[in-house]
ROLOBA-451711 format. One record per residue: residue in one letter; x, y negated, z of N, C-alpha, C in turn. Coordinates in steps of 0.02 Angstrom, whole numbers, plus 50000, padded with zeros to 5 digits. Layout:
% residues N
AXYZXYZXYZ
...
END
This chain:
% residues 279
X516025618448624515875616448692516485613148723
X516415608648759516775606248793517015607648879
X516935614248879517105617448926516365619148979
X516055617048954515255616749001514965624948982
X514895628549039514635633749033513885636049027
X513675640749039513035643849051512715642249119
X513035640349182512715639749229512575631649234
X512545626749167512155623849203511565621949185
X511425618049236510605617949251510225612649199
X510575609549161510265606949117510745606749048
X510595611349000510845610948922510975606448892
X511425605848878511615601048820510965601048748
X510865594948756510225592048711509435593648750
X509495596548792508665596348825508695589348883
X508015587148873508035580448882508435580948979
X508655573948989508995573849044509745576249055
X509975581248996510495585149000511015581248961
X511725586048980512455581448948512195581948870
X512805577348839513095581548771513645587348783
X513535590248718514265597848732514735592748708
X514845588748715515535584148726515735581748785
X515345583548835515195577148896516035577248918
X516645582348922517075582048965517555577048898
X517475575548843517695572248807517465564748810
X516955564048800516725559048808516815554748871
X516925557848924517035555248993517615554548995
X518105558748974518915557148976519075552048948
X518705549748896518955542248852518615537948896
X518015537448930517695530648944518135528449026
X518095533849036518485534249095519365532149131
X519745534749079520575534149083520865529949086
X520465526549091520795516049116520555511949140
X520025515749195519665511749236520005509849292
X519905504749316520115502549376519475500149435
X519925499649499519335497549541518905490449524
X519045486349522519115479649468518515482649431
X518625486849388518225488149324517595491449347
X517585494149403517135500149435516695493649451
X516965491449499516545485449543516115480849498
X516425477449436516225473649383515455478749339
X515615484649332514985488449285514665492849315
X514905494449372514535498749394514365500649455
X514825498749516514765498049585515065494749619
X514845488449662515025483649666515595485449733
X515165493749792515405494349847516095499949829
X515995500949776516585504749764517305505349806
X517565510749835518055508849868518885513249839
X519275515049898519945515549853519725524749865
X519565528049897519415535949882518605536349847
X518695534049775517985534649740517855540849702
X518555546149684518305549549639518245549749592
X518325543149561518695543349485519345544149444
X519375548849418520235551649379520035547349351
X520865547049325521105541649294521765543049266
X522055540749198522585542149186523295537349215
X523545539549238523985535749285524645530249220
X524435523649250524585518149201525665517049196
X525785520949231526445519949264526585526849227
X526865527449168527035532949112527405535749130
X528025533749177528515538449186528485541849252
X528005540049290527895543949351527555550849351
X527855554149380527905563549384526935562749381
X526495561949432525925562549429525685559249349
X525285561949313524935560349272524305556749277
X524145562149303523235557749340523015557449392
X522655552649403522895550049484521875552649474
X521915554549557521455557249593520435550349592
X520885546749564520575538749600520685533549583
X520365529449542520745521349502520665519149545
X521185515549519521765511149567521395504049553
X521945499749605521695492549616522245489449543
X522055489249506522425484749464522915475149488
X522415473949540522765467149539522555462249495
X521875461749476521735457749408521735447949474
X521995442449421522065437749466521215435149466
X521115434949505520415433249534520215425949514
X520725421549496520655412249475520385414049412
X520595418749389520085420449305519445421749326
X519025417449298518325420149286517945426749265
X518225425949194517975431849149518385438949150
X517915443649147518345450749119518835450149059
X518865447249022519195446648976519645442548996
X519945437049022520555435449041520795438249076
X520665441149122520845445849177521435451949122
X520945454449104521415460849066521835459349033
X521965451648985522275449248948522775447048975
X522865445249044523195443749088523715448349112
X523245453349101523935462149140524025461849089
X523825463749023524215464048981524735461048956
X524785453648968525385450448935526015449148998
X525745451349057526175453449104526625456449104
X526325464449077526645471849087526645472049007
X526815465748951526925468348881527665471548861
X528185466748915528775471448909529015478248949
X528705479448975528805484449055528945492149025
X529535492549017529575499448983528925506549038
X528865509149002528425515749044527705515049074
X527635506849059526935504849078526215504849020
X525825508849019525265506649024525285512048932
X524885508048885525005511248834525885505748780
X526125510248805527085508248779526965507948700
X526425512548665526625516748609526155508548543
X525735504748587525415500048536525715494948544
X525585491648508525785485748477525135477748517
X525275472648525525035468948573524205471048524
X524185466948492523435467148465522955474348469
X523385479648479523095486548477522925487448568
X523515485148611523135483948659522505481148704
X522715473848629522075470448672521425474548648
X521405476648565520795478248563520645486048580
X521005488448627520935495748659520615491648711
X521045486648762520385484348809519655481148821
X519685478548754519065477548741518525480448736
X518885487248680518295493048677518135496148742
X518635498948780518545500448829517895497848865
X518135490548877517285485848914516845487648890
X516785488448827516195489148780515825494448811
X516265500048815515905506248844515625505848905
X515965502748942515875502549033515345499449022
X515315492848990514645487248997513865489948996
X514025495048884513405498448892513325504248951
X513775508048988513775512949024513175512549064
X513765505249108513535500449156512615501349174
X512525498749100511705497049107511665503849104
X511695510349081511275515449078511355518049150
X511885518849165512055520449266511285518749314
X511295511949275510575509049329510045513349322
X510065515249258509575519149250509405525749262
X510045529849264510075534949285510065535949344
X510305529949391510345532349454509735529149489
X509205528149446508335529949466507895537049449
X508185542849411507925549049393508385552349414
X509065553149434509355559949458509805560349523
X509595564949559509665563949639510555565049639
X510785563049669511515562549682511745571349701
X511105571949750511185579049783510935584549732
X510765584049677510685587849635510935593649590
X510745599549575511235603949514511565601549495
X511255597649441511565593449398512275591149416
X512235584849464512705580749481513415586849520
X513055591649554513465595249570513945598649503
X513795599549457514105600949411514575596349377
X514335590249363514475584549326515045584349380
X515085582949453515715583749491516215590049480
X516155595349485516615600449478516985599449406
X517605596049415517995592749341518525598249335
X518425602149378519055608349353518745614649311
X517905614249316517555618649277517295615449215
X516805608749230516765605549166517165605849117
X517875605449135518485603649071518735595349079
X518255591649106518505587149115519165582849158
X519505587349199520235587249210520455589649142
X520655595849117520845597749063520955590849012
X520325587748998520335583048953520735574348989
X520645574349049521155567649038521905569249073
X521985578249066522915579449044523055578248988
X522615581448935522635581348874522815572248822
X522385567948884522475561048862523025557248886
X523185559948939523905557648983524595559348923
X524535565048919525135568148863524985562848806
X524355562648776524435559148721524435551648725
X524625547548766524945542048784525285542148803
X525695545348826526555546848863526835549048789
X526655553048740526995554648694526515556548644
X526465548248598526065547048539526055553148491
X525645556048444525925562648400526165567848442
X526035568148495526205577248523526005579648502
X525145579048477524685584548490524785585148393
X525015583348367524675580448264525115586248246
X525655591148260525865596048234526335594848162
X526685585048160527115582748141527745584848177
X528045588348135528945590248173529355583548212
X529315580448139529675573048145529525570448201
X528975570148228528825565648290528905572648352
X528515580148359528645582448427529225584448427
X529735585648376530415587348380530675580348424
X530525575648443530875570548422530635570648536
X530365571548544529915573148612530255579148632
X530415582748639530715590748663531335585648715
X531605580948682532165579348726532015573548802
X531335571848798530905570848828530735560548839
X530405559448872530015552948882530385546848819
X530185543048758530315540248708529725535348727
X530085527048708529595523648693529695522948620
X528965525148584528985528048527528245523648507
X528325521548451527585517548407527575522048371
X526875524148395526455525748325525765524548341
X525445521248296524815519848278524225525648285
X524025528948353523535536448328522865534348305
X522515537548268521885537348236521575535348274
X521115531248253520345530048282519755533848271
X520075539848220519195544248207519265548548280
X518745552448275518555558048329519065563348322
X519025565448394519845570548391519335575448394
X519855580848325519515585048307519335591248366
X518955594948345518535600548410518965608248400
X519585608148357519905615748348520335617748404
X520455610248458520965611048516520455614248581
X520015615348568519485614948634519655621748665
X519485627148643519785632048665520455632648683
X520855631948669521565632948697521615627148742
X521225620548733521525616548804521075620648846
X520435624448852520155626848899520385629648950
X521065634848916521415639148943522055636848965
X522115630348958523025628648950523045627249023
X523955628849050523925629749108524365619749125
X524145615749142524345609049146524915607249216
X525005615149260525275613949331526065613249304
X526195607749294526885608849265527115600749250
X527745601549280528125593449234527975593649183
X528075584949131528105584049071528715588349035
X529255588349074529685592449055529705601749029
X529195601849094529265608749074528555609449012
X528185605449015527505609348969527605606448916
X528015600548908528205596548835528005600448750
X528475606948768528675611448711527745616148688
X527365616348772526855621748777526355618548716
X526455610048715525805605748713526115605148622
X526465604048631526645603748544526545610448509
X526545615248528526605619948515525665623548482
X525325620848544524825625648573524005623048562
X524305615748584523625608748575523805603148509
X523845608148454523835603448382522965602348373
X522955594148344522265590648335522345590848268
X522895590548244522955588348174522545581448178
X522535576848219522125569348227522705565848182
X522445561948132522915558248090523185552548139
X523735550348104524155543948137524565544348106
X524965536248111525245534448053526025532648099
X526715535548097527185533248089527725530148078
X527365527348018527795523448000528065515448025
X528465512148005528565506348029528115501547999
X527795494448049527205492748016527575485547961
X527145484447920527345478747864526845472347909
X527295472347948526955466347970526515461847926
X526985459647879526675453947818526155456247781
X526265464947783525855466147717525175466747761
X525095468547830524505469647857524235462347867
X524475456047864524135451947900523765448947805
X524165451347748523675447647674523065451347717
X523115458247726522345462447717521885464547782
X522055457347842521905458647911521265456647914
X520875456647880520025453147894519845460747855
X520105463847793519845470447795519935476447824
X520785476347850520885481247895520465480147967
X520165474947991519785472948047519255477848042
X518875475947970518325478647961518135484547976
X518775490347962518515494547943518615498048027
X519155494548051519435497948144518645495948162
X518385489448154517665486848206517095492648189
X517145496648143516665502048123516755508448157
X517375509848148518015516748197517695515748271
X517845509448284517585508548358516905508348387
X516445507248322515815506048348515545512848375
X515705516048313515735525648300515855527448356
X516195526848382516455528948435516075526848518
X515785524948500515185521548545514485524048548
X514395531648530513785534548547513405534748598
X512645534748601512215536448647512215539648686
X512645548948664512955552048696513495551548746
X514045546748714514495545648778514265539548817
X513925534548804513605530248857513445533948919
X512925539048901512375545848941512995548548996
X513305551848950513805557148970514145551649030
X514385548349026514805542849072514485539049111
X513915536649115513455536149154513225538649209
X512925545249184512895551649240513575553249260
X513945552749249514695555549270514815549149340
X514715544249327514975538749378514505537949409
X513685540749410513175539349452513355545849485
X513375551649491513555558349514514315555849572
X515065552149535515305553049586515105546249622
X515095541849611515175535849657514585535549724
X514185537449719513425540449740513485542449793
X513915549649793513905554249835513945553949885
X514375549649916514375545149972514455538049982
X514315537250032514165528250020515045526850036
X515305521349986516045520149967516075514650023
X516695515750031516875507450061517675505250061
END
């Protein structure tokens, strides 16, 4: 479980109800949204107190997750969503402490891409959801309470693991290397599903704390054992085998694109944005 208890009103797998992933699934679709992005897939009136966490893009600032995505600043003379992002990105590509530090340009762009991917399909299912489930509802009342769901829990858990690539993998080499604190550090983390053996202990983990002070708690306490690769990349050797290494990430990513987290993220942004009319 993903932190979702017994009281709520609709089970995981009975029709209408989350997945027992939902506070996972929402922490990824979610952690890099911006107002920009809200407005574009999903509410056009969206305003700056909406209610959406977010992992805070500015890495070295004490807050981790900000209460509410932010206005990104995308330049408006761009047409498309896709120049837009391509745009912050090659902005803020040198900016120490900004944004994800730990990839490499191409890993950024295609983190923002996927990202859209999700919002887009979300997008359309939102419409749909927010014709069968009342804002004022059990349900939604639940889907809001993110300190019981788990879903705070889960985008601390994602904050740490972009502030400091390999915290959670229970590699010495890399959290030894973190104890002395904030590194802009490459490493490449997996694209499979992060494994489900951390769920319980992030349930319980106490997050009220500097990076400083919980650094040692999180290496210690929240191992995924999620593979990732350290090493330094062969530039040359990846680009002979870049139409198959493509292949196999465009599959990682598709995977990663369930019915379930569409659902799950859907209802999550029809529940908060809803609740009151934004402006």
């Amino acid at each position: 479980s993903s932190g979702i208890n017994a009281e709520w009103p609709l089970r995981p797998g009975k029709k209408g109800g989350v997945s027992d992933s939902f506070a996972k699934h929402v922490s990824h679709a979610v952690h890099s949204l911006t107002i920009e992005d809200i407005k574009m897939y999903f509410n056009k009136h969206v305003g700056e107190n909406n209610g959406i966490p977010v992992v805070n893009p500015m890495l070295r600032d004490p807050q981790r997750v900000l209460a509410n995505a932010p206005v990104m600043g995308y330049d408006d003379e761009f047409v498309t969503d896709g120049m837009k992002h391509f745009d912050v990105i090659m902005l803020g590509v040198n900016m120490k402490g900004w944004h994800l530090t730990a990839f490499e340009l191409l890993e950024r762009l295609s983190h923002v891409y996927h990202m859209s991917e999700i919002w887009a399909f979300a997008g359309k299912k939102y419409k749909k959801v927010a014709k069968r489930v009342e804002v004022d509802s059990e349900l939604c009342d639940c889907v809001r309470d993110i300190d019981s769901n788990g879903l705070s829990k889960y985008l601390q858990l994602t904050a740490f693991q972009i502030r400091y690539p390999g915290i959670t993998s229970g590699n010495t080499t890399v959290t030894d290397a973190y104890l002395g604190g904030f590194l802009d550090y490459h490493i490449s983390y997996g694209l499979e599903e992060r494994p489900k053996n951390i769920v319980k202990s992030l349930m319980s983990f106490d997050f009220s704390g500097t990076d400083e002070e919980l650094i040692e708690d999180v290496v210690n306490n929240l191992v995924d054992e999620a593979g990732f690769e350290a090493e330094e990349h062969d530039i040359y050797e990846e680009m002979k085998h870049s139409r198959e290494h493509w292949e196999w990430c465009k599959e990682e990513l598709k995977g990663l694109l369930t019915p379930q987290l569409v659902y799950d993220t859907a209802l999550f942004m029809h529940c908060q944005l809803n609740v009151q009319k934004q402006f």
